[in-house]
N, C-alpha and C positions, 0 to 999 in steps of 0.2 A: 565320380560321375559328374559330367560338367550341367548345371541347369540348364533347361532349353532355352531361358532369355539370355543367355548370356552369349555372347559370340567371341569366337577366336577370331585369329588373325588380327591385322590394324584396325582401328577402330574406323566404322562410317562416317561421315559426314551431311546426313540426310535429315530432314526434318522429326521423322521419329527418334531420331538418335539425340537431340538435342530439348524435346521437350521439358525436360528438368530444371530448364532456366528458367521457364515461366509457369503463370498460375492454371491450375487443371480445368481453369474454365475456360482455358484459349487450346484447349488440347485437340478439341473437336475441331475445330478451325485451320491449326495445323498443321491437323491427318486430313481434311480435305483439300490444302493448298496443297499436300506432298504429292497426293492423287492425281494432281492433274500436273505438276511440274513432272513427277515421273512421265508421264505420257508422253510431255514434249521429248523430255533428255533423259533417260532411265539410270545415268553418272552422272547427274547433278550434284552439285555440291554447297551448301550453305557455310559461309564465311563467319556469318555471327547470327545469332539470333538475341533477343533482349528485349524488355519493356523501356519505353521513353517515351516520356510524356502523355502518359494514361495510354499508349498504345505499344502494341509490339512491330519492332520494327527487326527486319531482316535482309541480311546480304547475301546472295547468293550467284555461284560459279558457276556459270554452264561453256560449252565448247566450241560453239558459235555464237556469233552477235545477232544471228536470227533468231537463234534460240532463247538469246539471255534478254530482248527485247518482247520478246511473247510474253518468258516468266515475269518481267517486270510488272506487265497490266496485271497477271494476277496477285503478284507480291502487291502492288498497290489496294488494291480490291480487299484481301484479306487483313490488310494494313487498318484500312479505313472501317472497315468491319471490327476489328480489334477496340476501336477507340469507343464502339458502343456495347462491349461485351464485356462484362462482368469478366476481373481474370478471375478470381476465385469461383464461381458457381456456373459461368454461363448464357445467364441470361442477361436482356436485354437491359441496359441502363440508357437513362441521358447520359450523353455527354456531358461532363464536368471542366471545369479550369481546375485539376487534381493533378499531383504525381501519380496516383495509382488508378486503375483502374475499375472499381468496384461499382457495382448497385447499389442502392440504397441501403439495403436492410445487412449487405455485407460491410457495407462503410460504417454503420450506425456498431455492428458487432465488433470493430475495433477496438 
């Protein structure tokens, strides 16, 4: 019996399907960028997803240039949001000049 998270066929390309790449405290984040990119293009497709430069930054496909110009404002939005969000927990940090992303008290537990 197959588990219910597991899916057949080709693998997706959507923003839940790719959370693995980064830390669980950008995950909240992620599922509300995909919420609202679904709305635009419901076969969206993310190219890359990845942290750079204490923020997540991500590519993504859509099928118009109307479309892929909408998601851009909110890719940018949750971009920029990224760079003050804790990846490990969450919450709110300063920004740093860091490679990683972390708050205070997650940077200190390194």
């Amino acid at each position: 019996m197959q588990e219910p998270h597991v899916r057949s066929g080709p693998p997706r390309r959507q923003l839940p399907d790719r959370l693995r790449v980064v830390g669980p405290g950008w995950h909240l984040l992620l599922l509300r960028l995909h919420d609202r990119l679904i709305a635009l293009e419901s076969d969206y497709r993310i190219e890359n997803v990845k942290e750079k430069l204490g923020g997540v930054r991500i590519h993504v496909a859509a099928a118009s240039a109307t479309a892929h110009a909408e998601m851009r404002g909110f890719l940018t939005e949750a971009e920029k949001q990224s760079e003050t969000t804790c990846e490990f927990c969450g919450q709110t940090r300063t920004p740093q000049a860091t490679q990683r992303c972390l708050c205070r008290l997650d940077q200190n537990g390194l």
